[in-house]
N, C-alpha and C positions, 0 to 999 in steps of 0.2 A: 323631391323638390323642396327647396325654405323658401318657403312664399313671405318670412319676415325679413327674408335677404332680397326677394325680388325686387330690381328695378320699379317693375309696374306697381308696385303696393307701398312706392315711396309715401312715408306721411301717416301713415295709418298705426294707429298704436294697438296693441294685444288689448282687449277688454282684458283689464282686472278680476271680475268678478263674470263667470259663464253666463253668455247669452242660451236660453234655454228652447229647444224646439218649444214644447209647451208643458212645464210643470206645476203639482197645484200650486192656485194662488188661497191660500187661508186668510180671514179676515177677524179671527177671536173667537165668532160665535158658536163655532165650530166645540171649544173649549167646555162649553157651558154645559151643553148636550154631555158631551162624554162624562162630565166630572156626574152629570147628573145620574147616569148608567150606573157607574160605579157605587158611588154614594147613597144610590136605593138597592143595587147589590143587584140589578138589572142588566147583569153584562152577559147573558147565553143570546139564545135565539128568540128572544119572546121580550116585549116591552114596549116603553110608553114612544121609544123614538120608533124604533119598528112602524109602530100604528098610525103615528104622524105624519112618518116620511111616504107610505103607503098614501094617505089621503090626499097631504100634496104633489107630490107626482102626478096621483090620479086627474085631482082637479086640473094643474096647470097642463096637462096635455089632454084632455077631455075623453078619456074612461071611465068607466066606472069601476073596474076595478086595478091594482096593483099589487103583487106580489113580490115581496123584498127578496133578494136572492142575493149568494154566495159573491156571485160573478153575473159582466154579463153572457162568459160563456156558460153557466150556466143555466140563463134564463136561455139562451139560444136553444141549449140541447131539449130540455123539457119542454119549450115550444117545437122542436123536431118532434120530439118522441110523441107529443101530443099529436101532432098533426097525423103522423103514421098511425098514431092508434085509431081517428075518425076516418081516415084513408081506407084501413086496410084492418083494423081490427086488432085485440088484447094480444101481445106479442106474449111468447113465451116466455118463461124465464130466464132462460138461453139462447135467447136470440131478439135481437133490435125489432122497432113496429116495422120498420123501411125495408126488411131482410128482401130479395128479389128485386126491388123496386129503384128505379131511377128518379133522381132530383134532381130540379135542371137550378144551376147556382150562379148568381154572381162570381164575375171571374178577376176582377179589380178588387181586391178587398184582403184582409185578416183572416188568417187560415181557422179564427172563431168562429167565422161566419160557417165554413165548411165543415169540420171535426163531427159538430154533432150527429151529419150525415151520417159519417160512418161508425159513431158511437150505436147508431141505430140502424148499423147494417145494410144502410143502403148504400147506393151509386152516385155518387156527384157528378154531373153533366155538366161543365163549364161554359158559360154562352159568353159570348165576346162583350165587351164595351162599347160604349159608341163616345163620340167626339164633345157631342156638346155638354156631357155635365162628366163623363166620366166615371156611368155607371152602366149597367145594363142593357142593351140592345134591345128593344123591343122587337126589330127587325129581326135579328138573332133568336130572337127567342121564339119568335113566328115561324122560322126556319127550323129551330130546333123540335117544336111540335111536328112539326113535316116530317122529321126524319122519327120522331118515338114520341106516336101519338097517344101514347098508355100513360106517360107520365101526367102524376098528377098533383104533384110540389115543386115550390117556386121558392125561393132563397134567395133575398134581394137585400145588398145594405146598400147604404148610401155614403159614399166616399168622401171622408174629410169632413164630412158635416153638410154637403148638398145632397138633396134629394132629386132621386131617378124618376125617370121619365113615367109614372106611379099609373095617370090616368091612362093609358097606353097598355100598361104591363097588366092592369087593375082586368082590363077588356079582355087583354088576350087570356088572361085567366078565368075567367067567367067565360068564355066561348067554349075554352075546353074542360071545364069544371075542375079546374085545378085551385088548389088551396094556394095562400102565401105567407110568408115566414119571413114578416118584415125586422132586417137587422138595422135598428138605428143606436146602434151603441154609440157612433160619431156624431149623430147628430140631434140632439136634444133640444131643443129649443127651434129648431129647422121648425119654419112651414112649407106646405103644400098647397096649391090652388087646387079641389077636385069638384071637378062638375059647378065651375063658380062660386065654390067655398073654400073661403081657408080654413085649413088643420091641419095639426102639429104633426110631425112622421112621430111615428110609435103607433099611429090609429090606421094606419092605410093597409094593414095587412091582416090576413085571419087572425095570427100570433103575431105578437108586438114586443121588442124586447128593447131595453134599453141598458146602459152600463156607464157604471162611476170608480174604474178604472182612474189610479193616479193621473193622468195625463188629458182626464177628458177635460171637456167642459165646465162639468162642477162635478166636483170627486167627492169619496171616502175614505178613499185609497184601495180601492176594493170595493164592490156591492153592485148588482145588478138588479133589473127589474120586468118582469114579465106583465105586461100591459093587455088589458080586455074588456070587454062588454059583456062577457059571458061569465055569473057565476060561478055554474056547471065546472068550465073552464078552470076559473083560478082558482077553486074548490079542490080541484085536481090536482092541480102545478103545485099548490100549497103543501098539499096530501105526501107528494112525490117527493117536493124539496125535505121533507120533515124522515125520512125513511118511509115512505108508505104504513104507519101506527094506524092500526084499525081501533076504533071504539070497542078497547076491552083491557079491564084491570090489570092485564099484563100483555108483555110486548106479542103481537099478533100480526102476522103480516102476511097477505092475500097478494100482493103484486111488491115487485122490484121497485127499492126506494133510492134514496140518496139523501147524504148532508149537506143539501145545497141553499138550506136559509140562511140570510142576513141577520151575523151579530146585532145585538142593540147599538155596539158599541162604534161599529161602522155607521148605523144609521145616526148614531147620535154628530158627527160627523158632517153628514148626508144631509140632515136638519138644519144644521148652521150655515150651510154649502146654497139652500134651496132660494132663499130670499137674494139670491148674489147671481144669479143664473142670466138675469135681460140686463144685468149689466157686465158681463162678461163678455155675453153675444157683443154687446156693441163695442167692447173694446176690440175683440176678434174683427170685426166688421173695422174698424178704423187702422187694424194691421195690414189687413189686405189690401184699401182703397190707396194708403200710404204707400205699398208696393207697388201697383198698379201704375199711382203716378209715376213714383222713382223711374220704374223701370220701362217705362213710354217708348222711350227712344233707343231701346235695344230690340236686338229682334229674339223677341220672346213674347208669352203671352201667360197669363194667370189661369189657374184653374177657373174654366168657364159653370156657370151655371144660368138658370129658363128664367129671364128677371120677368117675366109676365105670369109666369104659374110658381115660381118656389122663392124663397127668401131664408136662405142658407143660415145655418147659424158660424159659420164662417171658423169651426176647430182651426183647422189648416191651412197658411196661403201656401201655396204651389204655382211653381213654373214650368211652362213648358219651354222648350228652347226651338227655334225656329229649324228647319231640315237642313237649311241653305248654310244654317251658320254653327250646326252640330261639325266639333272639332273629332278626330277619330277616339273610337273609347272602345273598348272590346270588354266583357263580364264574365270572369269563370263562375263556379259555383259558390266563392269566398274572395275571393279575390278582384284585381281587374288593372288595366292596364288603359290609361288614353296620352294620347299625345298634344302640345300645347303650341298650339297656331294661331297666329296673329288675324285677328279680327273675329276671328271663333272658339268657342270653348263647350264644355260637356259638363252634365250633371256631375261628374265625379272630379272634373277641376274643381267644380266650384263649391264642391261640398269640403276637398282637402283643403281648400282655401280661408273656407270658414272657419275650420274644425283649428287651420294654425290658430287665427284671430280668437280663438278661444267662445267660439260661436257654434251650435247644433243646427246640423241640419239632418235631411237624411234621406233616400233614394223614394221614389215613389214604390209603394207597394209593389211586388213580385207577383206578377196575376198566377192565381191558382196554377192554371193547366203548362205553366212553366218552372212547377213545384217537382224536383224528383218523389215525392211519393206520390203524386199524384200524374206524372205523365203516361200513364196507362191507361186515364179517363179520356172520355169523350169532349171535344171543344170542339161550339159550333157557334161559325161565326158568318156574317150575311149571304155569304156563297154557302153557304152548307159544314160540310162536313171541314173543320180547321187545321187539321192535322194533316204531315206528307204532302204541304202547297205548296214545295221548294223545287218541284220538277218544273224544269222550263215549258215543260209539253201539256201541264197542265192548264186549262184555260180559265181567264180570269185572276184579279190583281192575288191576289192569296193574301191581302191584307189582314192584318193580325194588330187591329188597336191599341187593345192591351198591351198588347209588348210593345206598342211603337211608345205607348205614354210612356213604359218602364223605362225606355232608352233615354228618350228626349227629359224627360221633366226627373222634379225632385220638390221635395218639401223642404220650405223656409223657416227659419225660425220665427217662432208666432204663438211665443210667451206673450199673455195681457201684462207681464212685469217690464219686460221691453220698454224703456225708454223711448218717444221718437226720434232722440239723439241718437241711440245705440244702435237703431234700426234703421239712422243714414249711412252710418258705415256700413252696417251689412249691405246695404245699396249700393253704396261706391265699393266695399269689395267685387259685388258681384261682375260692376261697370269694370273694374280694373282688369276682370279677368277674361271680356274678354277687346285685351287692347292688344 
């Protein structure tokens, strides 16, 4: 379809210049930092932006400590590996902490969130989504204890930059002595309401990892962060990230390491990045609200989240598309196929739509347990066991959240560089599409 030929998109001109789902924004300072790395000849893994960006991290989300990392999947896996080794004990050389062992995981989310599972040999257990924020199932996850009551890790991100239902998930964890491995790569500057206090996600979990990934928040272009209270802890993840180097005149090594510390020269980056972070949040925050209104009088609805316990840092606005007014759309494993009905339309019209307008968009995350490398794992969803609910004879809805968000919704473009001019057209794109 030429949606620059369509009737319906009469009047509407191509942006010149690409609307960007969300790319970094730099501000100079950035500059300073790096030239500094170089210029004192500080450009490995060791230095004065390292040390800096460590302290403020730490501070503005209240840890005590912070660990510069490669990645945030990085920080993810060595928060895995950590958790397996206090679980279950010094893993072998050749074999993951998690080897035998099931982790029940977020199923809406970046396949970073899961990998490290099975970088450390364990099982990923997918627990379903729930409705209101678009994260994790408490409910599911209480079902999921039901059915494999031995597990005893928990893999929770928070989607787009809203934080899960924490105080909930925080309980059912502490009931059954189960650890968590909170991923807030998306959401940085997110808070949480717990127990009548607010605090930042990064702090709500045993391990806390965070990432400055091109695309987030405030970037490096690269760099993650492994977030604690526990020396012991970052002492470790430190030890780990650096190749496990035991204190001795030449290279010595007692346990499996890895290269997974933060250049200087990202962190120098990272530094110029950190003082720009609450006003980032609030331009995000005033992409969304601007959607919100645009799009009132369609039948759709924005990525929800708890306005009484979290206060999002708003990475992502997302749509959902209403049941009534979902146009047909079928998804192979690369491809896809929908059809264009007057009064209704589907994620994938209106992302071809954008994509002509020279505008990004892009489908809502592909939940885990509908990953070909992963549809051999377990997915439990409020009824139980999620898998083979398609027999008519089986009892109850065989609801599957996750996939319905997959179907129905999609991410908008939600560059802080966005214009509000250029972010009415995407509105009236989206309105035109479905007339």
């Amino acid at each position: 379809m030429d949606f620059l030929k369509d009737p319906r998109f009469e009047g509407i001109q191509k942006f010149e210049k690409k609307v960007w789902l969300s790319s970094p924004t730099m501000h100079g300072d950035e500059q300073r930092w790096v030239d500094d790395a170089i210029e004192t000849n500080w450009v490995s893994t060791v230095g004065a932006n390292i040390n800096e960006v460590e302290k403020l991290i730490a501070d503005y989300v209240g840890v005590k400590y912070a660990v510069g990392l490669s990645a945030g999947t990085a920080a993810l896996h060595l928060a895995t590996k950590l958790a397996g080794e206090k679980l279950y004990g010094q893993a072998r050389p050749n074999a993951g902490t998690l080897q035998g062992h099931r982790v029940f995981c977020s199923d809406c989310t970046f396949d970073a969130s899961i990998n490290p599972v099975s970088y450390e040999d364990g099982e990923a257990v997918f627990i379903d989504t729930e409705y209101d924020t678009w994260n994790m199932s408490p409910q599911a996850l209480e079902k999921a204890f039901e059915m494999y009551p031995d597990t005893r890790l928990i893999v929770v991100a928070h989607l787009y930059g809203t934080p899960g239902k924490m105080e909930e998930i925080k309980a059912i964890a502490d009931r059954h002595g189960a650890l968590i491995v909170e991923d807030a790569a998306e959401s940085l500057g997110a808070k949480y309401k717990l127990n009548g206090q607010w605090v930042e996600t990064g702090t709500l979990g045993n391990y806390n990892c965070i990432s400055f990934n091109g695309n987030k928040i405030i970037t490096g272009s690269a760099g993650g962060m492994f977030l604690t209270d526990s020396g012991e802890d970052a002492d470790k993840v430190r030890k780990w990230s650096t190749q496990s180097r035991e204190a001795a005149p030449w290279y010595q090594h007692e346990e499996i390491g890895y290269n997974y510390r933060m250049s200087n020269i990202i962190a120098g980056v990272i530094r110029g990045q950190i003082p720009y972070l609450d006003e980032h949040i609030a331009q995000k925050r005033a992409i969304y609200e601007r959607y919100k209104e645009g799009l009132k009088d369609l039948p759709v609805s924005m990525n929800p989240w708890d306005e009484e316990k979290s206060q999002p840092n708003f990475w992502l606005s997302c749509m959902l598309i209403d049941e009534d007014a979902m146009a047909p759309q079928v998804r192979g494993e690369r491809d896809y196929l929908y059809q264009s009905v007057p009064g209704k339309s589907s994620p994938q019209e209106i992302l071809d739509a954008l994509t002509a307008f020279h505008a990004e968009g892009r489908p809502i995350w592909k939940p885990m347990h509908m990953q070909p490398i992963y549809q051999s794992h377990a997915f439990i969803t409020v009824e139980g066991n999620g898998r083979g609910r398609s027999n008519a004879y089986i009892a109850g809805t065989g609801t599957d959240v996750g996939a319905d968000i997959f179907r129905r919704g999609l991410c908008l473009p939600s560059d802080n560089k966005m214009t509000p001019e250029e972010q009415e057209i995407v509105i009236k794109i989206i309105h035109r599409c479905f007339i």
